[in-house]
C-alpha positions as CSV (number, residue, x, y, z in Angstrom):
1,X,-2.4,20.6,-2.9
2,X,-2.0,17.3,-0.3
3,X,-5.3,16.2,-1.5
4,X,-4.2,16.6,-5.4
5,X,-1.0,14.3,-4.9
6,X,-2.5,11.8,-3.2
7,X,-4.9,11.3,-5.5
8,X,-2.8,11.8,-8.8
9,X,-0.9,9.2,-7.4
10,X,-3.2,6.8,-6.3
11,X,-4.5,7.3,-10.0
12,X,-1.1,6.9,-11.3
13,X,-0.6,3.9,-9.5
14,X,-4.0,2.1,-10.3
15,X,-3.6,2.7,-13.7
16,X,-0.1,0.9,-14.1
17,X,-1.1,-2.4,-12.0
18,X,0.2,-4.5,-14.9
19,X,3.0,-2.3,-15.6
20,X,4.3,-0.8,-11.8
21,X,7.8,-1.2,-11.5
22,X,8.7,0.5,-15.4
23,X,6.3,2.9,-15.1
24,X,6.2,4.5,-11.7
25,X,9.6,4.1,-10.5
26,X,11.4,6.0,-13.2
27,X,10.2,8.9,-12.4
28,X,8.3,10.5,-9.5
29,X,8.1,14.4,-10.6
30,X,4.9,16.1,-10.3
31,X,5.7,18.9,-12.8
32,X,5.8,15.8,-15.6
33,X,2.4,15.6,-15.0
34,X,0.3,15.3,-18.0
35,X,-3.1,17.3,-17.1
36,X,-6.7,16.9,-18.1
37,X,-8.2,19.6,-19.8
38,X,-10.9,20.0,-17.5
39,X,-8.2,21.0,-14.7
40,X,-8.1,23.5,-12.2
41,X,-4.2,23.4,-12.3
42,X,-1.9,24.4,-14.8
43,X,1.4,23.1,-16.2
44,X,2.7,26.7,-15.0
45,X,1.4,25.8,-11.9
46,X,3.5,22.2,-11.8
47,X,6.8,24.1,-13.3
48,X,6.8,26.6,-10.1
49,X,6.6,24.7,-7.4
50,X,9.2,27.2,-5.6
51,X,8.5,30.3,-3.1
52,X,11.1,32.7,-3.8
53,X,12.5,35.0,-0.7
54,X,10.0,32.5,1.5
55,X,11.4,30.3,3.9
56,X,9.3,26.7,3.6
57,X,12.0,24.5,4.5
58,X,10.0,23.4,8.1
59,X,7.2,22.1,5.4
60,X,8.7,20.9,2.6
61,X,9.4,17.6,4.8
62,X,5.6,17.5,4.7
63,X,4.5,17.8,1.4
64,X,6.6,16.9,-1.7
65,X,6.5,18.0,-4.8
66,X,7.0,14.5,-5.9
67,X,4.3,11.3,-6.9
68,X,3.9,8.7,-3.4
69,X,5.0,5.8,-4.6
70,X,4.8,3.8,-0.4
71,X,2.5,4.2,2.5
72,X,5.6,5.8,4.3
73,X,5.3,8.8,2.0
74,X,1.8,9.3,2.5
75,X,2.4,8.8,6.1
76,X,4.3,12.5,5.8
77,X,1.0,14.5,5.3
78,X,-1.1,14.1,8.6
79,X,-3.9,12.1,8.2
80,X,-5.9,14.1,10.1
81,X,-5.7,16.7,7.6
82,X,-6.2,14.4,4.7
83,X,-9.1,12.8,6.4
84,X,-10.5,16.8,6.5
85,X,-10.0,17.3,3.1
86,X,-11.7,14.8,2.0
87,X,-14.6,15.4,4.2
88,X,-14.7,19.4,3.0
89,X,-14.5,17.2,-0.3
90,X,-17.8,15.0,0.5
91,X,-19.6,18.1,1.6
92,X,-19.2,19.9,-2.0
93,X,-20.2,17.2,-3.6
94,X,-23.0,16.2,-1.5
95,X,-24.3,19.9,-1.7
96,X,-24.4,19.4,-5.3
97,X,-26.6,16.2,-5.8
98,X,-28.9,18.3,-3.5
99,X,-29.2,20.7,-5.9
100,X,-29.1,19.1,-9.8
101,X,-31.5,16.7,-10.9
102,X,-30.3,13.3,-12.0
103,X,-33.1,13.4,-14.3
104,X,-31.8,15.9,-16.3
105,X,-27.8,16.1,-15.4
106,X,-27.7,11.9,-14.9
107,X,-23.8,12.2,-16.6
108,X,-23.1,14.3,-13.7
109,X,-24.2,13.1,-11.3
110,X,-22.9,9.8,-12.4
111,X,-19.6,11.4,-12.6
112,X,-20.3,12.6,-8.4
113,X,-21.9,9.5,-7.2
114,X,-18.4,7.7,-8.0
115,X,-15.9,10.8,-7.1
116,X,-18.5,10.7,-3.6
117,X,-17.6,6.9,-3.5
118,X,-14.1,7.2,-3.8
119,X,-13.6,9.8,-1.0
120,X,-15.9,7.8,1.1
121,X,-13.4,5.0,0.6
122,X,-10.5,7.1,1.1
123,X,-11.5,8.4,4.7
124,X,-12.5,4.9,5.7
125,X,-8.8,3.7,4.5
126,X,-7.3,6.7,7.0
127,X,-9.4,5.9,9.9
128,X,-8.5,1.7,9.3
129,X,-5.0,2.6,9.5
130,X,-5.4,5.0,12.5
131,X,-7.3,1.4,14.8
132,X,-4.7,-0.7,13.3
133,X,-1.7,1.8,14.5
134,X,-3.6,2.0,17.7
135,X,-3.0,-0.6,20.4
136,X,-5.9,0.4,22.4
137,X,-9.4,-1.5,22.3
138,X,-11.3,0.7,19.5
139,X,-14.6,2.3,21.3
140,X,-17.6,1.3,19.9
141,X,-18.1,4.8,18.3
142,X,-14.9,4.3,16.2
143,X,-16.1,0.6,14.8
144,X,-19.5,2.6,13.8
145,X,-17.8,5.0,12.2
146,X,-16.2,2.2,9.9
147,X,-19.0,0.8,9.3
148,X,-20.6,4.1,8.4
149,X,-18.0,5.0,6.1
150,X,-18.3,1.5,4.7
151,X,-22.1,1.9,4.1
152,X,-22.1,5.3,2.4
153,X,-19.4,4.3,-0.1
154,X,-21.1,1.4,-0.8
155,X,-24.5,3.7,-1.3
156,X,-22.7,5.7,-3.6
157,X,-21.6,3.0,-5.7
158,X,-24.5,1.6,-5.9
159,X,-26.3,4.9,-7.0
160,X,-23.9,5.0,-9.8
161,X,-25.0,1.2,-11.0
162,X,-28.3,1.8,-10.7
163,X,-28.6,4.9,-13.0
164,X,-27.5,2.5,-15.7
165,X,-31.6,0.7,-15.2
166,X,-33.8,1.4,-17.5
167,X,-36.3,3.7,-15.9
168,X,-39.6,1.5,-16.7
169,X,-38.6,-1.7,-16.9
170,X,-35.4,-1.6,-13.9
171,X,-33.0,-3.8,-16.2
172,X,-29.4,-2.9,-17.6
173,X,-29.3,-2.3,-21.2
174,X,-27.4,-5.8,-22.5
175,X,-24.0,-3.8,-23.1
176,X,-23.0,-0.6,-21.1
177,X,-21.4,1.9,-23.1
178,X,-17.8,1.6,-24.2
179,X,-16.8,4.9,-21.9
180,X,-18.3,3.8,-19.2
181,X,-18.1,0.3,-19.1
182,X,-14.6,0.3,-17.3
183,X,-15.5,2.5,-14.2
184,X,-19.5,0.3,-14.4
185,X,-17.4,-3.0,-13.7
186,X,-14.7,-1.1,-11.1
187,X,-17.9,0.2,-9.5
188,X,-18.7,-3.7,-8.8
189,X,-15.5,-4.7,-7.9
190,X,-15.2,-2.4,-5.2
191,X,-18.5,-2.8,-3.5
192,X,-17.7,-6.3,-2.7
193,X,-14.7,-5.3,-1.1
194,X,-16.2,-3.3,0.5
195,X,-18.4,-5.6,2.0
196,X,-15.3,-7.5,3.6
197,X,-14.5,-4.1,5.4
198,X,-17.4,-4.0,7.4
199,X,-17.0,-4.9,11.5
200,X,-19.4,-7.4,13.4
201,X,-19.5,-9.8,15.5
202,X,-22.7,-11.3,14.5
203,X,-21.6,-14.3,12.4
204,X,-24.8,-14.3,10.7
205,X,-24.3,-11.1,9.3
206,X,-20.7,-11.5,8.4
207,X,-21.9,-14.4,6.4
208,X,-24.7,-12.4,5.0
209,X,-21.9,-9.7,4.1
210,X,-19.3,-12.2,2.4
211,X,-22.4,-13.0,0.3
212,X,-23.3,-9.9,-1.1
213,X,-19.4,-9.4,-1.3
214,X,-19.3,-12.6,-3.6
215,X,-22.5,-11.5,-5.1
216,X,-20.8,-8.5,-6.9
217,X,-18.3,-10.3,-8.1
């Protein structure tokens, strides 16, 4: 459920950039949520968000029942725990491109490639914040894992741009479909920042990686 409200309202937020202060500070209840019909949850589900004749009270200081509007409220749920969700996360969805063919299910995977992106992204934001909280001299293993993180998100993205190609000729069709176009262009947009998140001291390739950064944009 920790998993769900984080990203409901990372969505939430994203998708009011222009708009932020009229439309997410009003109102931060959950149960208002307007679900997608492909959705494992229920408005039932949103209603009840109660445990009659069960004591929660030493949780509900944990997780709310309400959007996360600040990084102080995420800060509530332990980012270990978010950081294993998400990896249970990658491991579902990883196991699936294993086993459909992007030939044949290319929507799909599509649809995966960017969800697998996105959760790449989100464990590399967790394990940022946990070196910058730190005040101890990050090991070597911990800047590798960045750049890992970095590197597989980045993969994933580009998976997702590339099925656009034609298949013979390797070239993008001149306009990307009106459905698609929006998360085709965020796809961009987000590997070259991610490109800025990766750790070196070789100047060479930091210049090499503010280069492909400005290349995608």
């Amino acid at each position: 459920m920790d998993s769900f409200l984080l990203s409901k309202s990372k969505e939430r937020l994203l998708n009011h950039t222009d708009d932020i202060d009229i439309n997410c500070s009003l109102s931060t209840d959950l149960s208002k949520l307007e679900l997608s019909t492909d959705s494992t949850l229920s408005q039932q589900d949103l209603q009840h968000l109660d445990f009659e004749g069960i004591d929660v009270s030493s949780y509900e200081s944990q997780i709310t029942d309400q959007f996360i509007l600040t990084l102080s409220d995420a800060r509530k749920d332990n980012p270990e725990n978010q950081a294993k969700l998400h990896k249970r996360r990658v491991t579902l969805l990883e196991n699936i491109l294993d086993k459909v063919n992007s030939q044949y299910y290319l929507q799909y995977c599509r649809q995966v490639w960017f969800e697998l992106a996105r959760t790449y992204a989100d464990i590399l934001d967790i394990k940022s914040e946990k070196l910058r909280e730190s005040n101890a001299r990050p090991s070597p293993q911990a800047l590798t894992k960045i750049n890992t993180l970095v590197e597989k998100s980045i993969c994933h993205y580009s998976n997702f741009i590339n099925s656009f190609k034609d298949k013979v000729t390797g070239t993008f069709p001149d306009k990307i479909q009106d459905d698609v176009e929006k998360p085709f262009l965020q796809a961009y947009f987000h590997i070259a920042a991610l490109y800025g998140r990766y750790i070196t001291l070789d100047k060479q390739l930091q210049l090499k990686n503010v280069e492909n950064s400005l290349e995608k944009l």
